[in-house]
DOBAZA-792230 format. One record per atom (N, C-alpha, C): residue in one letter; x, y, z. Coordinates in steps of 0.2 Angstrom, whole numbers, padded with zeros to 4 digits, always signed. Last residue first. Example, Ala and Ser with C-alpha at 12.3 -4.5 7.8 and 13.67 -1.06 7.14 Angstrom:
S+0064-0011+0035/S+0068-0005+0036/S+0064+0000+0039/A+0066-0028+0039/A+0062-0022+0039/A+0066-0016+0039/
END
This chain:
X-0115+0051+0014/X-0114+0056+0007/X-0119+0061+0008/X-0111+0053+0032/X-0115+0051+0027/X-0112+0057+0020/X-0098+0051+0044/X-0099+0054+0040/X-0104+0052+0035/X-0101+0046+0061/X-0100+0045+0056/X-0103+0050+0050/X-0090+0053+0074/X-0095+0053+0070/X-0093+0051+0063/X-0083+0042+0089/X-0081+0045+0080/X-0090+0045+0078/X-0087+0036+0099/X-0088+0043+0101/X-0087+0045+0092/X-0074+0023+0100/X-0080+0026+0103/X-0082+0034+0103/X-0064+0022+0084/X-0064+0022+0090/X-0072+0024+0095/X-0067+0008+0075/X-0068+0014+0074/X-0068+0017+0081/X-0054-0006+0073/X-0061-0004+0074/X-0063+0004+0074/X-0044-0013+0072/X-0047-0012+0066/X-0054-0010+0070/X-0038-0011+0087/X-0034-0007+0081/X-0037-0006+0073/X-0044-0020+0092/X-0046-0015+0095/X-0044-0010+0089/X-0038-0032+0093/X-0041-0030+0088/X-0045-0024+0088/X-0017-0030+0096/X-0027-0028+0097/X-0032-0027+0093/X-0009-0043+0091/X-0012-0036+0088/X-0018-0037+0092/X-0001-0054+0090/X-0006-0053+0094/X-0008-0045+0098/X+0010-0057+0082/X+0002-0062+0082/X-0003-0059+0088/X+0021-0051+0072/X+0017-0050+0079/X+0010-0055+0080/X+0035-0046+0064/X+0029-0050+0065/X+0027-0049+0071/X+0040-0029+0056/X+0042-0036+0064/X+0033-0040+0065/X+0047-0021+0049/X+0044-0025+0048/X+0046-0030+0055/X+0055-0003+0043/X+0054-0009+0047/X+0048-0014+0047/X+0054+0001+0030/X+0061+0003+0037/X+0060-0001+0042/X+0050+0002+0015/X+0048-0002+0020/X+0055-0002+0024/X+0048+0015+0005/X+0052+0012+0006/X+0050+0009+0012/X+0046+0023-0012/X+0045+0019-0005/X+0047+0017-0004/X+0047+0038-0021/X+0047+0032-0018/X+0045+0029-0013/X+0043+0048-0037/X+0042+0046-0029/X+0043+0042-0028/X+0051+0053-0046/X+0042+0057-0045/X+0041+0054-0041/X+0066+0059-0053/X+0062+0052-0049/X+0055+0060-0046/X+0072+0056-0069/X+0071+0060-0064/X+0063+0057-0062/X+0076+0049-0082/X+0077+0046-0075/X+0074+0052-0071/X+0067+0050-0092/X+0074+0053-0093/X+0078+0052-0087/X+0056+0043-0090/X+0060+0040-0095/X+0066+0044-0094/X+0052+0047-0071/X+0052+0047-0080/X+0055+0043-0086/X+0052+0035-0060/X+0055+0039-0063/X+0050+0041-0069/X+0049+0028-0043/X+0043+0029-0050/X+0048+0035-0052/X+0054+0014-0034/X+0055+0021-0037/X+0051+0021-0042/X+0049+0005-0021/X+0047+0007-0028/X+0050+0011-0029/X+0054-0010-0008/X+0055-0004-0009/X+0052-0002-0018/X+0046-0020-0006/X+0048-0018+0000/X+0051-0011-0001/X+0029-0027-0010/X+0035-0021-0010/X+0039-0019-0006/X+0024-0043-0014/X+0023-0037-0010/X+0030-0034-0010/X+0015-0055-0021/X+0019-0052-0020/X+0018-0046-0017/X+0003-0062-0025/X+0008-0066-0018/X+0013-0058-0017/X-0001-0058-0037/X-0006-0059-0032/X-0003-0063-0022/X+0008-0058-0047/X+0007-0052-0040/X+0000-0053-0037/X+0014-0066-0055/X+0014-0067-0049/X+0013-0063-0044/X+0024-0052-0063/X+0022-0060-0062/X+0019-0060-0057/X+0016-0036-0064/X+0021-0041-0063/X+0018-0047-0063/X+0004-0030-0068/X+0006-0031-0072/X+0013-0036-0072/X+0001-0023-0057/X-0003-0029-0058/X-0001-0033-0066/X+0006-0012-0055/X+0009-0019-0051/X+0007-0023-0053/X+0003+0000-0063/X+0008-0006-0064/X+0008-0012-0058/X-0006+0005-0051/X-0007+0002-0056/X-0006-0004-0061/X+0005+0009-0041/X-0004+0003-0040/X-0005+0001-0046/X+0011+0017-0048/X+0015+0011-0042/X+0010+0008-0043/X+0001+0026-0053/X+0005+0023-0056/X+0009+0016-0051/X-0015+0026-0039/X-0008+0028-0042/X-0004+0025-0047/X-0030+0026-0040/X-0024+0020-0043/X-0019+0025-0044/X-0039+0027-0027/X-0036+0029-0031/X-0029+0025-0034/X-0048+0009-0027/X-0046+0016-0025/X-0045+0021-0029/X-0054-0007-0024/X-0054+0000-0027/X-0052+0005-0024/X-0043-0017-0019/X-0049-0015-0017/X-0048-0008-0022/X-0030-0023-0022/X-0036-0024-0027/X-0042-0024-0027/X-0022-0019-0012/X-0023-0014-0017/X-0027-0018-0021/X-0023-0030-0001/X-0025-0025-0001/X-0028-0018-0008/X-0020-0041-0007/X-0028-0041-0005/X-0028-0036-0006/X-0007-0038-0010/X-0014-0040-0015/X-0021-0037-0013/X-0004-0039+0002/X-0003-0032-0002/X-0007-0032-0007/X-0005-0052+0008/X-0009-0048+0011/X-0007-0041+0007/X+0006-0063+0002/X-0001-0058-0002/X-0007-0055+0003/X+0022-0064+0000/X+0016-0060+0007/X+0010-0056+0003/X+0034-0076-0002/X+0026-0073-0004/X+0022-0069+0002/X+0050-0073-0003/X+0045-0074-0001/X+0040-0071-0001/X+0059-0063-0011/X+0059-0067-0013/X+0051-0072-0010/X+0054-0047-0013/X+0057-0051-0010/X+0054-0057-0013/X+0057-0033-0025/X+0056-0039-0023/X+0056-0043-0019/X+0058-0018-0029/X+0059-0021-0027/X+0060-0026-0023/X+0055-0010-0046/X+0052-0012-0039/X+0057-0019-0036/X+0054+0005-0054/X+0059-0001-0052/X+0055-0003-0047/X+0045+0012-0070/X+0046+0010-0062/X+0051+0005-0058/X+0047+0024-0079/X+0050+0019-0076/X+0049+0018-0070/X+0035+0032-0091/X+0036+0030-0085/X+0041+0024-0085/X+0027+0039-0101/X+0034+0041-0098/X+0034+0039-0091/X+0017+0032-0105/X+0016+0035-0102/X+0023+0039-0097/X+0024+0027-0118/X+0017+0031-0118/X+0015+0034-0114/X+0035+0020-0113/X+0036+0026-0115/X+0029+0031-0117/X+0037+0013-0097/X+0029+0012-0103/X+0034+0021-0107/X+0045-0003-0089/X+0045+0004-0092/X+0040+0005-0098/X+0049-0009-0073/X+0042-0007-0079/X+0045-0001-0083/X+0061-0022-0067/X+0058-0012-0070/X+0051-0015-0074/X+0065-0028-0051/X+0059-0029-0058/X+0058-0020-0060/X+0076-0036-0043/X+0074-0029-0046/X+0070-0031-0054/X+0075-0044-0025/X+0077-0046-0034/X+0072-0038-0037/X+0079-0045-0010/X+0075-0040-0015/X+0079-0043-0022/X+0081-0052+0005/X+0085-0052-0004/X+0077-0050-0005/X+0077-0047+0019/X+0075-0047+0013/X+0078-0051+0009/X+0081-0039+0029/X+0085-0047+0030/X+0082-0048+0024/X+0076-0026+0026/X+0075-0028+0031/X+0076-0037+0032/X+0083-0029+0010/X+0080-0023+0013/X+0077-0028+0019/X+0096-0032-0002/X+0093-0036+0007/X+0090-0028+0009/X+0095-0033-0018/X+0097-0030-0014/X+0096-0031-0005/X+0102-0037-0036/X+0097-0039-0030/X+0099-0035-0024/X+0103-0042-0051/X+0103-0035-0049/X+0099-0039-0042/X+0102-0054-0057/X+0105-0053-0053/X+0108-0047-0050/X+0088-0055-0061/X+0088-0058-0055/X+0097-0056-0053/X+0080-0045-0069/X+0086-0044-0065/X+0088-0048-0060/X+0067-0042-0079/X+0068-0046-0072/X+0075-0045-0075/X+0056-0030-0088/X+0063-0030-0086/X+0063-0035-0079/X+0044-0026-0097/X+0046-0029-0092/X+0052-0032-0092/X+0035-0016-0107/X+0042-0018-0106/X+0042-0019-0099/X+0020-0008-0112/X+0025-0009-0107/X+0029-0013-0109/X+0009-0004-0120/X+0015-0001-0122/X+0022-0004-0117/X-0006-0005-0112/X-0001-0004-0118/X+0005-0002-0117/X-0008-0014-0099/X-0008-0009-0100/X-0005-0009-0108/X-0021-0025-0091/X-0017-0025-0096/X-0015-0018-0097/X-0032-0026-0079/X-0031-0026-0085/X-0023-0022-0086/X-0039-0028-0066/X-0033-0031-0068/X-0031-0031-0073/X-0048-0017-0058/X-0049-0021-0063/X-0042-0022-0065/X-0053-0019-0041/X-0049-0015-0045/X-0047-0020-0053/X-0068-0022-0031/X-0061-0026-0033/X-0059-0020-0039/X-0076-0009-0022/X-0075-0014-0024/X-0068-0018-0028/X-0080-0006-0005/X-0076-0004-0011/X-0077-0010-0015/X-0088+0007+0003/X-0090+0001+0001/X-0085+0000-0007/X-0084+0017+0015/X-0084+0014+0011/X-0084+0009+0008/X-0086+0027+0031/X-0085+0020+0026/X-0089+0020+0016/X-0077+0041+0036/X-0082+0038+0033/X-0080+0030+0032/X-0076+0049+0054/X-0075+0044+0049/X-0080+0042+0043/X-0070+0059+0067/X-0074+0058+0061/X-0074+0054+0057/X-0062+0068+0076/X-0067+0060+0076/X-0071+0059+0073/X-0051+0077+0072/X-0060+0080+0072/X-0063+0075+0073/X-0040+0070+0072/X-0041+0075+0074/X-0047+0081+0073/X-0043+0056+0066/X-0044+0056+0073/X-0043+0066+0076/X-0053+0051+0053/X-0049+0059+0055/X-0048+0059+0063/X-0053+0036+0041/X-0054+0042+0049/X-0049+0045+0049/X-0063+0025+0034/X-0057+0032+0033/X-0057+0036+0039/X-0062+0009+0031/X-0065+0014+0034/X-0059+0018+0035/X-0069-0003+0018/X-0065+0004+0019/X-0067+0010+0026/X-0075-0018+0013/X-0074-0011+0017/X-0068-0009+0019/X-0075-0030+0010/X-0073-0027+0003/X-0075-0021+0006/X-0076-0043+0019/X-0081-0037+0017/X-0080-0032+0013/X-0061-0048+0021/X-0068-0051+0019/X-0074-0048+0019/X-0054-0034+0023/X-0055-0038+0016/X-0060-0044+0015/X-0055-0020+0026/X-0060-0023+0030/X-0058-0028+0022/X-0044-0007+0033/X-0046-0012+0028/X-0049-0019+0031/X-0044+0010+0036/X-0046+0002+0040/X-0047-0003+0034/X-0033+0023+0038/X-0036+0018+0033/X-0036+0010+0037/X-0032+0038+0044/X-0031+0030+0046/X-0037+0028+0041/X-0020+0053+0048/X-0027+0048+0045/X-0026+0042+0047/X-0011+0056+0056/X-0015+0061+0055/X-0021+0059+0053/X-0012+0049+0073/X-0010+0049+0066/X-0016+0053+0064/X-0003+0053+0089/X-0006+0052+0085/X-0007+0053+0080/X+0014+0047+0090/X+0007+0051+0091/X+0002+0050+0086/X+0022+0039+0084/X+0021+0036+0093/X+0016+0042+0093/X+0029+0044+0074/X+0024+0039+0073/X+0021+0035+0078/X+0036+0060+0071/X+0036+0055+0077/X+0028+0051+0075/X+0040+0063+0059/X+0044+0057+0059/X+0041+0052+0064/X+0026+0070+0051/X+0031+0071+0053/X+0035+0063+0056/X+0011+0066+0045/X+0017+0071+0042/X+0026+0071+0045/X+0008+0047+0045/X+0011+0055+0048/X+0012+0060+0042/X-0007+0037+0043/X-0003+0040+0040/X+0001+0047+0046/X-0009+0019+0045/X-0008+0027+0049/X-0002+0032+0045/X-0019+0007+0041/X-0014+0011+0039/X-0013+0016+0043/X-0021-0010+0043/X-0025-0005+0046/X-0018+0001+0045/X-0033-0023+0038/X-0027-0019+0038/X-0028-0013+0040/X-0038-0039+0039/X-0040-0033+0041/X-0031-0031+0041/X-0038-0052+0038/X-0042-0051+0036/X-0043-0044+0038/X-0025-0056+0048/X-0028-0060+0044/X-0035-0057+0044/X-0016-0040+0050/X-0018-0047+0052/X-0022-0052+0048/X-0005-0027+0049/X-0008-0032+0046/X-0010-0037+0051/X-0002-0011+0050/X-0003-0017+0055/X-0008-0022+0052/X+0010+0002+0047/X+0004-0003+0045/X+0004-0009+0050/X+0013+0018+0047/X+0013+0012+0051/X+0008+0006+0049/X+0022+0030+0036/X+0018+0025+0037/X+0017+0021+0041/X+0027+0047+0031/X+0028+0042+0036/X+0020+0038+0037/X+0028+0059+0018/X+0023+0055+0023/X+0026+0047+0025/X+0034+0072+0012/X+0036+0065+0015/X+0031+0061+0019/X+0035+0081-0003/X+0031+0079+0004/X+0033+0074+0007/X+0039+0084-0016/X+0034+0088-0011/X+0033+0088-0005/X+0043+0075-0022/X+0048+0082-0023/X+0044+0086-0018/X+0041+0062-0012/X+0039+0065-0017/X+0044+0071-0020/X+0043+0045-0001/X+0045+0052-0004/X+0043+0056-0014/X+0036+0037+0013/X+0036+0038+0006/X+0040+0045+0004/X+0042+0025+0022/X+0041+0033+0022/X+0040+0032+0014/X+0036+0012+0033/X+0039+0013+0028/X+0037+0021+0027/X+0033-0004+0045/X+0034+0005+0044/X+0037+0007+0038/X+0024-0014+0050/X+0029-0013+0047/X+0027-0005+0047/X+0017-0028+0061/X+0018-0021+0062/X+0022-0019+0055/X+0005-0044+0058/X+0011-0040+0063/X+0011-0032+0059/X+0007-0059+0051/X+0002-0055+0055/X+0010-0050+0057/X+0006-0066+0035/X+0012-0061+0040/X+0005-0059+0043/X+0004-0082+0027/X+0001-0078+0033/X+0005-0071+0035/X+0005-0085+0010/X+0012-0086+0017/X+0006-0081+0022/X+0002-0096-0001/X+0001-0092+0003/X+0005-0093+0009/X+0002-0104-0012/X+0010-0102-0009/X+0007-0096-0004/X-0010-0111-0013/X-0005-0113-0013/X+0001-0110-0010/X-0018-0098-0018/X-0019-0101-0010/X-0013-0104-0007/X-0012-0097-0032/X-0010-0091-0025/X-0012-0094-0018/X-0006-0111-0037/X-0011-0107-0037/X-0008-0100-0031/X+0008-0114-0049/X+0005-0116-0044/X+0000-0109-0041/X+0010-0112-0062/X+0005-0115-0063/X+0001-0116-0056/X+0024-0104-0061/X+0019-0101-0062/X+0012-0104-0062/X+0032-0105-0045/X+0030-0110-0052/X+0024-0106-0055/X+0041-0093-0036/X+0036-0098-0036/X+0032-0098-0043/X+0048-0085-0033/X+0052-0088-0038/X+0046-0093-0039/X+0042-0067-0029/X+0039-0075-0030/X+0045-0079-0037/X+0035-0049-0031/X+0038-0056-0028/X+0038-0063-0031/X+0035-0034-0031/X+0032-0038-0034/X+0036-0044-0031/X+0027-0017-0025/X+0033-0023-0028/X+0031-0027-0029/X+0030-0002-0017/X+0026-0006-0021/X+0031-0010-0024/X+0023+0012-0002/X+0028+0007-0004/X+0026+0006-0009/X+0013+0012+0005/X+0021+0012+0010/X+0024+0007+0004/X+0013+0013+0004/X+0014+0015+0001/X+0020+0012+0000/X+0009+0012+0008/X+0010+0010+0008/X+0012+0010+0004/X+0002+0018+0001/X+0000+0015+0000/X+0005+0012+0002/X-0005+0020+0005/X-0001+0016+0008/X+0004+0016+0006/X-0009+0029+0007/X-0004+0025+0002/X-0002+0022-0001/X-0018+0042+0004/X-0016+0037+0008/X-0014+0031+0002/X-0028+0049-0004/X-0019+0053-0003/X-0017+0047+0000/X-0041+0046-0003/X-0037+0048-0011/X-0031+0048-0010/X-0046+0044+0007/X-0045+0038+0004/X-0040+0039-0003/X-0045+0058+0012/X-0042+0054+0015/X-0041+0047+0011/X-0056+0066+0004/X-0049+0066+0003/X-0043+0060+0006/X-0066+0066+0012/X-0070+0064+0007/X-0062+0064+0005/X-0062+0074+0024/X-0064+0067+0025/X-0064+0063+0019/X-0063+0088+0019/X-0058+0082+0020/X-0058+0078+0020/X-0077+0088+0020/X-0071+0089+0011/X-0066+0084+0015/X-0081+0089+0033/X-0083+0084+0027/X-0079+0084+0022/X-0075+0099+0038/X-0071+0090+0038/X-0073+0087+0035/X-0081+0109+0033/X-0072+0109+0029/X-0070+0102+0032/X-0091+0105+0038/X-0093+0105+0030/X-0086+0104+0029/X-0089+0109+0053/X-0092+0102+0050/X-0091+0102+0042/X-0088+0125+0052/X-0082+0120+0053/X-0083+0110+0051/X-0100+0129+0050/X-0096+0130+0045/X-0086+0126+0043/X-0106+0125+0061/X-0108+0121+0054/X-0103+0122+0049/
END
């Protein structure tokens, strides 16, 4: 009994520390016309990418598997991400679901999320560099800073030129809003855009964490086995 309670706490953790964000990472995109709509410049990516995030603390390594209408996140502590992961983030976008799992106790909760409020921050400065730029995975990345002195922050993000708003979708489910999450929605055009690499500094430049996208390989024919909850996982209630 006493063991079921310390996975319950855990379990109730796993949607706060995850990434993605993805962390795997955060960024902003699009030479695309400000007038034209998001559906319009929608670009589909199905497939795999990987990306490690860095703290002064910690490294977590990420494998994400996108497809049209589900995302599915694995988080490591360590490099090999051919075993099994220590969490897993199911994203359920036309159902505004969240499923959290522990495969190393088979346990999972859902969550019922809802949209993240795209409000305005005080005090920001945006910075576009179109000729600051840099090719991360065959990329061109174009370099967007945020800087908020109120909140002693500089963020860099950087950009590819092509639209992938499968990262929209994702981060405008509620969660924990990291600074990287937050700002994002303060770029142009971040409804289409996606991260390939973030550093989050202070104003004196000393770096509070990164991300970074190390691989990306399309795929169309992902199991959908992979956004499901495996047989036998207990579900967690509140």
């Amino acid at each position: 009994m006493r063991n079921f309670q310390k996975n319950t706490i855990n379990m109730k953790k796993i949607y706060f520390s995850a990434f993605f964000l993805f962390s795997f990472l955060i960024g902003m995109t699009s030479n695309a016309d400000k007038n034209t709509s998001p559906t319009e410049l929608k670009k589909e990516f199905t497939g795999t990418l990987k990306y490690v995030e860095y703290t002064p603390f910690d490294t977590t390594y990420y494998t994400v598997y996108v497809t049209k209408g589900n995302i599915r996140v694995d988080s490591f502590k360590n490099r090999n991400t051919k075993g099994e992961a220590d969490k897993v983030l199911i994203y359920n976008l036309e159902d505004n679901l969240i499923l959290a799992i522990k495969p190393s106790s088979q346990i999972y909760k859902s969550i019922n999320a809802e949209e993240s409020q795209e409000s305005k921050i005080n005090g920001c400065e945006i910075i576009l560099n179109k000729d600051n730029y840099k090719y991360i995975n065959n990329y061109k990345c174009i370099q967007y800073r945020i800087k908020n002195k109120l909140d002693n922050t500089d963020i860099t993000y950087w950009v590819p030129e092509e639209d992938f708003p499968f990262y929209y979708e994702m981060v405008s489910m509620k969660h924990s809003m990291q600074p990287v999450y937050k700002y994002f929605f303060m770029l142009p055009n971040y409804q289409v855009a996606f991260p390939m690499q973030t550093v989050e500094r202070t104003l004196l430049r000393e770096e509070k964490s990164s991300y970074k996208v190390i691989e990306m390989v399309e795929s169309a024919d992902l199991s959908t086995g992979l956004f499901t909850v495996p047989k036998g996982y207990q579900l967690l209630n509140d």
